[in-house]
N, C-alpha and C positions, 0 to 999 in steps of 0.2 A: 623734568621733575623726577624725584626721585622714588622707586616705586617702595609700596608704605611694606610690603614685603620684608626688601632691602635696605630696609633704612635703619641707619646705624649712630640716630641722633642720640641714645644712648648709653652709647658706649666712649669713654674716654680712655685714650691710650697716651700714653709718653714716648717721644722718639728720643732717642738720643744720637747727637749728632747732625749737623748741619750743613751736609758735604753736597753729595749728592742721593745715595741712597735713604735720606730721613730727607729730605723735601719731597723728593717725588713717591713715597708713602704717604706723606703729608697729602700732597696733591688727590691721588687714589682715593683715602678716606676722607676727604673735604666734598670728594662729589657725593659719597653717599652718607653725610651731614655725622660724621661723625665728630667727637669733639678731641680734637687735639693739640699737644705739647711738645715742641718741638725744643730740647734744652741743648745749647751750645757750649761749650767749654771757650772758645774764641769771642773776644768781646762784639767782632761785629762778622755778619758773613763774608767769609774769605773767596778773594780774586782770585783773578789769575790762574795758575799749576797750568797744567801739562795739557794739551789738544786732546780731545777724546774722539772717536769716531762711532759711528754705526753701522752696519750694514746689514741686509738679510729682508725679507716680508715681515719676520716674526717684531726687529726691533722697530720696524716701520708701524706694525699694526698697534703697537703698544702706544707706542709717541703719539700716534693721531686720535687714540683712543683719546689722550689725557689731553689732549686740545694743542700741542705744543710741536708739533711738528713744522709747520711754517714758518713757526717763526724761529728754533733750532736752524734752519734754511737761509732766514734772513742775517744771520748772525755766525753762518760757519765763516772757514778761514779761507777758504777758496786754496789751500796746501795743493800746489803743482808738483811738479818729479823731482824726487829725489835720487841722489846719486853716491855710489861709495867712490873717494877720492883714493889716489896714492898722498905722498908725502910732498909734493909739489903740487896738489890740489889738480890734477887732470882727474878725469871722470875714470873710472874703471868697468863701472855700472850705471844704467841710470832704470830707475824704480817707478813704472809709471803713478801717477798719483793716487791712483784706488787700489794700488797693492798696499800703499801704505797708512790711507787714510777714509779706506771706505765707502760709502754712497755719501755720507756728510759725518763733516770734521767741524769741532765745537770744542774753545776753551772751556774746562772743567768748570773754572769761575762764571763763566757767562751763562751755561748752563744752569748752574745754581741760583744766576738772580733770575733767571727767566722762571724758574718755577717758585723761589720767592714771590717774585711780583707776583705770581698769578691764587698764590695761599695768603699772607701775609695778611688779608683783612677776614679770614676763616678761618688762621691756623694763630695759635700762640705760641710766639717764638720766646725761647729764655735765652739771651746773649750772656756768656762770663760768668760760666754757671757751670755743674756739673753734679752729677750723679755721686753721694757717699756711700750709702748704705740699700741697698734694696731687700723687704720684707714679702715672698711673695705666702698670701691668704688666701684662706678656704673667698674671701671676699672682694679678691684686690690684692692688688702692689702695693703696700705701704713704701715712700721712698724718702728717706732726706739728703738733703742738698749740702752744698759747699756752703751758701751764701745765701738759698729761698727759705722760706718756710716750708716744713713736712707735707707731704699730700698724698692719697692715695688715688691711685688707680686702677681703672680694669684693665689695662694689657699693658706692658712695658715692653717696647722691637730696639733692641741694640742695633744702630747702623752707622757706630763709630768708628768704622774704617780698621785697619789691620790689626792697629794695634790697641782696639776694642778694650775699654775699661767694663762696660757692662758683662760682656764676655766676662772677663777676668773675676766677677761680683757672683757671679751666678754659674758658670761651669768650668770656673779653675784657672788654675796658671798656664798663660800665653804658652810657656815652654812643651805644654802638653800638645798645641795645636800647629806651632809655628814648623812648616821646614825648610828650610835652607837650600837657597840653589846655588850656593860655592859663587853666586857675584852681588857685587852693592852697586849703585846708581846714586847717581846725582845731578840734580838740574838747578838754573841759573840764570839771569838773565844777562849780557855782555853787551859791546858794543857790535853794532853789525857792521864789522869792518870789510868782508868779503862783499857788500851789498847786493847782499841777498833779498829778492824781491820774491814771498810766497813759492821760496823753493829753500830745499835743504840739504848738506853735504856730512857723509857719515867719514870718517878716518878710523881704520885700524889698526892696530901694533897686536902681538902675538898678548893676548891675557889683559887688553884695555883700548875704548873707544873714546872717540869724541864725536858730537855729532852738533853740528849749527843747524838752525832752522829760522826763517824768518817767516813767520805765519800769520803776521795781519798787516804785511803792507807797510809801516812806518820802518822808513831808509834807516834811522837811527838805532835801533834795537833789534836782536836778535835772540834766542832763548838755544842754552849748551845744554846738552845732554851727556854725563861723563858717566864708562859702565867701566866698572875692572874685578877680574878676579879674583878672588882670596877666600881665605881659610875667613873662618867663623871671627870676626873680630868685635871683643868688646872696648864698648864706647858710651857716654850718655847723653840721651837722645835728644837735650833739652843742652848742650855743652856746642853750640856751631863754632867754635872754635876750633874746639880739636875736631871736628869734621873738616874743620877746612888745613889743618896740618896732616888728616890723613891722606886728604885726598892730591896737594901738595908733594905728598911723599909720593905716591902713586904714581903719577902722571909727569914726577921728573923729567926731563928730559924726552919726553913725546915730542914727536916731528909735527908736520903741518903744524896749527894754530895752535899747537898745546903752550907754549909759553906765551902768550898774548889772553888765554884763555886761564889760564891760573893769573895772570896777572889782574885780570877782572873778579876773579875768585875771591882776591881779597877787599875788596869792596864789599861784593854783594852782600846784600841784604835780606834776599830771599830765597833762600838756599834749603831745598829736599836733598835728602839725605836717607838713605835707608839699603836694608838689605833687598838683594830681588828672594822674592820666599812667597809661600802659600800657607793659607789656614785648612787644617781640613778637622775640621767637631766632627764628633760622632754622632751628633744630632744638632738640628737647628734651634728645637723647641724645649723649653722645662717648666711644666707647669704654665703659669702667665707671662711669661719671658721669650720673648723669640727673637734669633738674631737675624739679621738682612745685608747683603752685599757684601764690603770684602770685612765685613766683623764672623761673617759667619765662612764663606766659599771665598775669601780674596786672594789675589796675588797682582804683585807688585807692580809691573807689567807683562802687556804679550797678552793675558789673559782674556782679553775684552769683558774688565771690571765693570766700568759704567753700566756696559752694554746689559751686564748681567743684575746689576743692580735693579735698571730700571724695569725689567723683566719678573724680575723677585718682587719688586714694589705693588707691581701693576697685579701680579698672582695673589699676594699674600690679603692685599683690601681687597679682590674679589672673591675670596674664598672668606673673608671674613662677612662680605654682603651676600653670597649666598648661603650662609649657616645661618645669618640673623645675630651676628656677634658671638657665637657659638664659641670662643674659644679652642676648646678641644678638637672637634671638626674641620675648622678653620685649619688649625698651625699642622692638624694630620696630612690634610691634603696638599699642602703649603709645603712641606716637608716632604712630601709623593711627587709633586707633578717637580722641585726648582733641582733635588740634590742631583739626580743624574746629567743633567742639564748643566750647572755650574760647573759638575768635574768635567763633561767635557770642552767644556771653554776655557779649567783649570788646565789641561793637557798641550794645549799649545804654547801655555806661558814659560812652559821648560826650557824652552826653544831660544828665550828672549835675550839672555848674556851670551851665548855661545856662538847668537847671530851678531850681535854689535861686537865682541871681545873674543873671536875664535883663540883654542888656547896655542897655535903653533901658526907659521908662515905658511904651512902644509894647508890647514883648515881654512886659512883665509882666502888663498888662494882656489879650495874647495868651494867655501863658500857664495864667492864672486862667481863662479862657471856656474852655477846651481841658480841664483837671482839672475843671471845674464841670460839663461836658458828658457827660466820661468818670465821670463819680462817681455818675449817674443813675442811676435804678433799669435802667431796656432797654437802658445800655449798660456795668451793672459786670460781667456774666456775660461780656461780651465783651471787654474789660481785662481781665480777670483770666485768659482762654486768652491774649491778646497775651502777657502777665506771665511766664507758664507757657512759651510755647512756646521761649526759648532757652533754658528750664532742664532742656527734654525732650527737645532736638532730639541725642538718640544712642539707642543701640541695645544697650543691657548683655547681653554674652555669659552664657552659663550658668557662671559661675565655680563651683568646686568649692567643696561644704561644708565 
């Protein structure tokens, strides 16, 4: 029961966004009764994306806080070793599995209905819907919609992921926040024709990768991960076409599976597409607006986004149940204990194109003695605290049961 202290039945907040950082806020202020709205721009909650992992005491102590730790457990991928190939697919490296996937590895999507499920009769979800105008008040968030009716609110948390429209509503043009790490990605689902069984193989070339992964077991399917180089290119984001003629141009003539993997390319149906790049605001909070996950600290990958997500979720409702909905106090503290924290789990994401797409045969070859070194028996116990340490580097207050 929820003590009458901390009780935040209240107070009603609007999430936006239905990823992962706006459910597991949901989840947070659901135990301590508070009333919330959860509005999607996607008609229904989306599957699928990219394996996420955790690792550390701190993401441990968060997840069993919110009751979902078990069963995150009963639903990872079980992702065995990975290996970098040459262009005849022999192994060059092999990567044991918790260097690359953590204490537990979880599709993004699965993640998502697991804390669905667990809100969905406490939380009001708005599907096919989105945010136009937000009015924030000496009384509330005045907000109107695409397609609902107007409503106000006491607290509005953007946790619409990078490319954050509420960001964009209330502290300015993306351009101001976004930077650039000189590579883009893209992932896909293919046929698993190497049959790959819960193990995955990376290929480099000098400035672009490819990377297979089979990560739940069904012989038939596999999921590409393509990373390359380049200068600042525009493109529109909502156009997969020409994502798929750029990427097309790119990966021309790639060895290993690259022409079997473009050849998939033009199928697919569910194709990410984006720059690898970081947000960094000069604050999280303005007024009754606060932003969470990678709307406010994201980057693309490398980063351990989820991880930091669900960390921001878990901080932001207990700093709002020990003020008593306080607002101000709340997003201060919120604001104090998550930004030094996020940038250093932002600092390893740098790392993230230069390790799949080094830019020279020099660097690859670097790069393979450096994992081949690190993959060793005397020195995986000590990668793996490197691994850990920005995913621990905070200090979680005794929040209220």
């Amino acid at each position: 029961m929820t003590n009458r202290t901390h009780d935040l039945s209240h107070l009603t907040v609007l999430i936006c966004g239905a990823s992962i950082a706006g459910p597991a806020l949901a989840l947070n202020l659901a135990r301590y009764g508070a009333r919330v709205t959860v509005v999607e721009k996607a008609p229904a909650l989306r599957g699928g994306g990219f394996a996420v992992d955790f690792r550390g005491h701190v993401h441990r102590t968060v997840l069993t806080s919110m009751g979902i730790w078990d069963e995150i457990h009963a639903h990872q991928t079980h992702m065995g070793r990975q290996s970098v190939v040459d262009a005849d697919g022999h192994a060059r490296v092999d990567l044991p599995a918790e260097m690359m996937s953590g204490d537990v590895e979880i599709f993004r999507g699965e993640l998502a209905r697991i804390m669905y499920e667990r809100t969905k009769d406490r939380v009001e979800y708005v599907f096919g819907d989105s945010i136009a105008t937000l009015t924030d008040t000496p009384h509330g968030v005045d907000v109107t919609f695409e397609n609902s009716p107007s409503r106000r609110f006491d607290l509005v948390i953007g946790a619409d992921g990078l490319h954050s429209h509420t960001r964009g509503l209330v502290f300015g043009d993306e351009s101001r926040y976004l930077r650039f790490f000189d590579h883009y990605v893209a992932g896909f689902e293919v046929p698993n024709d190497l049959g790959l069984d819960r193990t995955g193989r990376v290929y480099s070339e000098p400035g672009r990768a490819i990377a297979l992964g089979n990560y739940d077991g069904d012989p038939d399917r596999a999921g590409a991960l393509l990373v390359f180089r380049s200068e600042r290119l525009s493109y529109d984001r909502r156009d997969i076409a020409a994502q798929k003629r750029i990427l097309a141009e790119r990966f021309a003539g790639m060895g290993w599976e690259g022409p079997r993997v473009l050849k998939a390319l033009e199928a697919a149906d569910d194709l990410y597409f984006d720059a690898i790049a970081q947000i960094h605001v000069d604050r999280l909070t303005k007024g009754r607006v606060a932003l969470l996950g990678d709307a406010g600290y994201g980057a693309t990958m490398g980063g351990m986004g989820t991880g930091v997500a669900i960390v921001g979720a878990y901080v932001l409702a207990g700093e709002l149940a020990l003020a008593g909905g306080d607002h101000r106090t709340a997003f201060a503290a919120y604001e104090s204990r998550i930004r030094d924290f996020a940038k250093g789990c932002q600092k390893t994401s740098g790392n993230a194109g230069p390790f799949f797409a080094p830019a020279t045969e020099r660097l690859i070859r670097s790069r393979d003695r450096m994992y081949r070194l690190l993959a060793s028996r005397p020195l995986a116990a000590f990668f793996k605290r490197i691994t850990e340490k920005s995913a621990t580097a905070i200090k979680l207050p005794e929040y209220p049961v």
